[in-house]
N, C-alpha and C positions, 0 to 999 in steps of 0.2 A: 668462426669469429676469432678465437684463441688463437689457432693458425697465422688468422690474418696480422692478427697484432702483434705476433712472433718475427712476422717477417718484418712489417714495418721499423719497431724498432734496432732488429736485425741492422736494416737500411740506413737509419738514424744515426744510430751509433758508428758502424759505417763510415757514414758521411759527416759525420764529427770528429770521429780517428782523421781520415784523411786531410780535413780542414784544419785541425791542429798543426797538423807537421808535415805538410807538404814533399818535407825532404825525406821521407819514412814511407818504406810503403806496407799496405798493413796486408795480409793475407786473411781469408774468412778464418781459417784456425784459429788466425788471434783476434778475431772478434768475437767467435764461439767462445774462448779461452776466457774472454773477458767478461761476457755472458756466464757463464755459468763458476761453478762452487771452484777454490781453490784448494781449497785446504783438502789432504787425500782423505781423511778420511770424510768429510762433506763427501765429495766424489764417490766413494764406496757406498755410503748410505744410500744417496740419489738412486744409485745402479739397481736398488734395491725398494724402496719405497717410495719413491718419487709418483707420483698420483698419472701423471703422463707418462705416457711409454717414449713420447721423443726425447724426453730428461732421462730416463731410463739408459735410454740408446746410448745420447751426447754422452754421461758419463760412463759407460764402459768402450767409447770410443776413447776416449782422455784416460781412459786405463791404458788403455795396450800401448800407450807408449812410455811404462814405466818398468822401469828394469829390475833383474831381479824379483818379481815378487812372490809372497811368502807362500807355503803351502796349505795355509789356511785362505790368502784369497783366490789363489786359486780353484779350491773347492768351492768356495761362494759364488764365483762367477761360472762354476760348472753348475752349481745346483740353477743358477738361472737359467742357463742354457736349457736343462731339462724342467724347468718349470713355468717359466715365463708365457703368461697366457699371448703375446702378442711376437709376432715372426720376425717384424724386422728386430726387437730386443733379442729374440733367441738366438737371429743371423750372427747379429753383433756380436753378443758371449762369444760364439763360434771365433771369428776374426779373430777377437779379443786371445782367446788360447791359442790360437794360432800361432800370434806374434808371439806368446810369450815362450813358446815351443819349448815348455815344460812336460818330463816326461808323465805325471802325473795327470796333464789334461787329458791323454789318451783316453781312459775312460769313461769320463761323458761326453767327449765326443764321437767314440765309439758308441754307446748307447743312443746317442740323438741318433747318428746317424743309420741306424737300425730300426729305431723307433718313432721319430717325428713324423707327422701327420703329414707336413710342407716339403713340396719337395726343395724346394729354393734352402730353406733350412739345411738339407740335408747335404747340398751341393756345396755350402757354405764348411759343413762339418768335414766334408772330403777333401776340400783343399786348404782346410785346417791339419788334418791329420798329414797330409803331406812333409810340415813342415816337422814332424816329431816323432824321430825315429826310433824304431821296438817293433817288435813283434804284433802286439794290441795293435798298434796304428796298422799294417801289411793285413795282418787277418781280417780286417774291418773292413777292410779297402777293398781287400778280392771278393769277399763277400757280399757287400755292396756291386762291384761289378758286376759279378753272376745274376743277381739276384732282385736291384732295384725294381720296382717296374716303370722307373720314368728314365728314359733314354740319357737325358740332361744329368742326372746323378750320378751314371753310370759313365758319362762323359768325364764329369769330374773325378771318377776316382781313377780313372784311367793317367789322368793328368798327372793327378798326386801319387800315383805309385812312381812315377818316372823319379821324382825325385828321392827316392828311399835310393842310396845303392847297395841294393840287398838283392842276392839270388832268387829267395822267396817271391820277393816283388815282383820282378823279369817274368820267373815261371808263372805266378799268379797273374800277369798281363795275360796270357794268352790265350785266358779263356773269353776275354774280349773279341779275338776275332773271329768267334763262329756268333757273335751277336748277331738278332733280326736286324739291329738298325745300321747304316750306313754310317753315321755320325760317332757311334762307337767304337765301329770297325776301323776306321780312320784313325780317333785318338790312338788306340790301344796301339795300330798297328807305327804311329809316330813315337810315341812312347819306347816301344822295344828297339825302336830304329835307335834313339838316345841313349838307352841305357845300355847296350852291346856295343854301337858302332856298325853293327849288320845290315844290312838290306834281304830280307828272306818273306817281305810281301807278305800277304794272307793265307797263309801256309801255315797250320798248325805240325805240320808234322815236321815240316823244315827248320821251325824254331826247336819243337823235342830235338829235333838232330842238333843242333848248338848247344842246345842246354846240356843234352847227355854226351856231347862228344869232346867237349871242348873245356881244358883244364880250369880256363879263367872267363868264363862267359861274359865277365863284365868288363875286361878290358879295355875296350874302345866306349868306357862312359862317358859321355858329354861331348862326344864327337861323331854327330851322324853321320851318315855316308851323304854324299849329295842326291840329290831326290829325283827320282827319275818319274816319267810319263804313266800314270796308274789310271784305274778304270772303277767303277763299281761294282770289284771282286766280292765274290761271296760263297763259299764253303756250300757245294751242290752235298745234301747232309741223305742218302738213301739209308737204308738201315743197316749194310754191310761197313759204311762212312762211319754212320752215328756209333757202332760200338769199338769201331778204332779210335775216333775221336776222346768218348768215355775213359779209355784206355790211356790215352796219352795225358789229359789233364787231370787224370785222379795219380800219374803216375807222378807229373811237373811239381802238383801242389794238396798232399792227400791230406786234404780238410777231411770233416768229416762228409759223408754225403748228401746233399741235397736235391729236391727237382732243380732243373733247370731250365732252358730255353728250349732245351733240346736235346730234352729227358721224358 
C-alpha cells in the first residue's frame, strides 16, 4: 500500500510540474529532488535512519552527486555499506563511493566485496572499486576474480580491473582465463586486449610472455586491437598444464596463496 501511494503521488506531482509550465520539461530526478529532504544534512540523516529502505536508497542516491565530500561521510556511507540490513541500500553506498572515487572508500568496499552475503552487492562493490585507484582497490579485485564463486562477480571484477592502468591489474587479469566459466573467460580476456593493445587470446603463457618480455606492457591502453573470429577457448588444464599454469600466475601476481579453481 505505502508503495502504491509512493507512486501515485510520484505521478501527481508529475502531472502538476508538467501542467504548471508546459514550457519546462521536468525530469524524474527533479521530481525525486522535490520529493525528498534538501538540506545535506536532512539527506545524510535519511541515508541513515529513515525507517524505509527506498528513503534510505533515494538519499544516498542525491549523495553521490555531491562533490568533494568529507572524510567523515565518507566513512558513514562505508559503514552502511557494511551494515545495512537491506541490498539494494548496501548496492547504493557501493555506487555512492564509487562516484566519489575517494581513495579512502577502498576499504569497505574491499571488505563488502569479500564479505557480503549478495552477490549483486558484491558486483556493485567491483565496479565501485574500479573507479579508485591503489593498490587495496587491484588486490581486491584479483582476489575476487580468483576466488568469487558467483561467475557475475567475477565478471565484474574483470571489468573493473581494466580500468586501473596498473601492471599489477594486467598481470592479476590473467588468472581469469583459466576460469570454468565462459563468461569470465571472455571479460578477462577483453579486458587485457584494452589495457595492452595485444591480441594474445586465451593463452596464459602468451600473455606471461608480454608481461615478462616487454619493457612497457601497457603501452597500447585504451586501444584494442580490432577483434577477430573467437570460439569457446578453454585452457585443456592435465596435471603437467596445471603446475605450469601455477607457475606462471604465482610468478605475474605473487599474492599470497590460495585454492583455486584449479588448485
Amino acid at each position: 500500500m505505502r508503495h502504491t501511494l509512493w507512486i501515485s503521488a510520484t505521478l501527481l506531482l508529475a502531472s502538476g510540474l508538467i501542467g504548471c509550465d508546459r514550457e519546462k520539461e521536468y525530469r524524474l530526478d527533479d521530481v525525486l529532488r522535490l520529493l525528498g529532504p534538501r538540506d545535506k544534512s536532512a539527506v545524510i540523516q535519511a541515508s541513515v535512519t529513515a525507517d524505509d529502505a527506498d528513503a534510505r536508497r533515494k538519499a544516498l542516491y542525491q549523495m553521490r552527486k555531491w562533490k568533494e565530500p568529507s572524510d567523515e561521510l565518507v566513512e558513514l556511507v562505508g559503514l552502511t555499506l557494511l551494515g545495512d540490513d537491506d541490498r539494494m541500500v548496501r548496492a547504493q553506498a557501493a555506487g555512492t563511493l564509487g562516484a566519489w572515487a575517494r581513495p579512502a572508500s577502498a576499504e569497505p568496499l574491499a571488505k563488502a566485496l569479500r564479505n557480503d552475503e549478495d552477490a549483486f552487492v558484491r558486483a556493485d562493490c567491483a565496479k565501485a572499486l574500479g573507479q579508485i585507484p591503489g593498490q587495496a582497490s587491484v588486490e581486491a579485485l584479483v582476489e575476487r576474480l580468483r576466488f568469487d564463486p558467483e561467475a557475475d562477480v567475477r565478471v565484474a571484477c574483470a571489468r573493473a580491473l581494466r580500468l586501473h592502468r596498473d601492471v599489477a591489474a594486467a598481470k592479476g587479469l590473467v588468472y581469469g582465463l583459466v576460469d570454468p566459466r565462459l563468461a569470465v573467460r571472455d571479460a578477462t580476456e577483453e579486458s587485457l586486449r584494452y589495457v595492452t593493445g595485444e591480441d594474445r587470446g586465451f593463452d596464459p603463457e602468451a600473455w606471461h610472455a608480454h608481461f615478462t618480455g616487454t619493457d612497457d606492457p601497457l603501452a597500447g591502453y585504451g586501444h584494442p586491437p580490432k577483434r577477430t573470429a573467437r570460439s569457446d577457448q578453454r585452457v585443456d588444464v592435465d596435471a603437467q598444464k596445471k603446475a605450469k599454469l601455477q607457475e606462471i600466475l604465482s610468478d605475474l601476481f605473487p599474492l599470497e596463496r590460495k585454492k583455486g579453481p584449479f588448485d
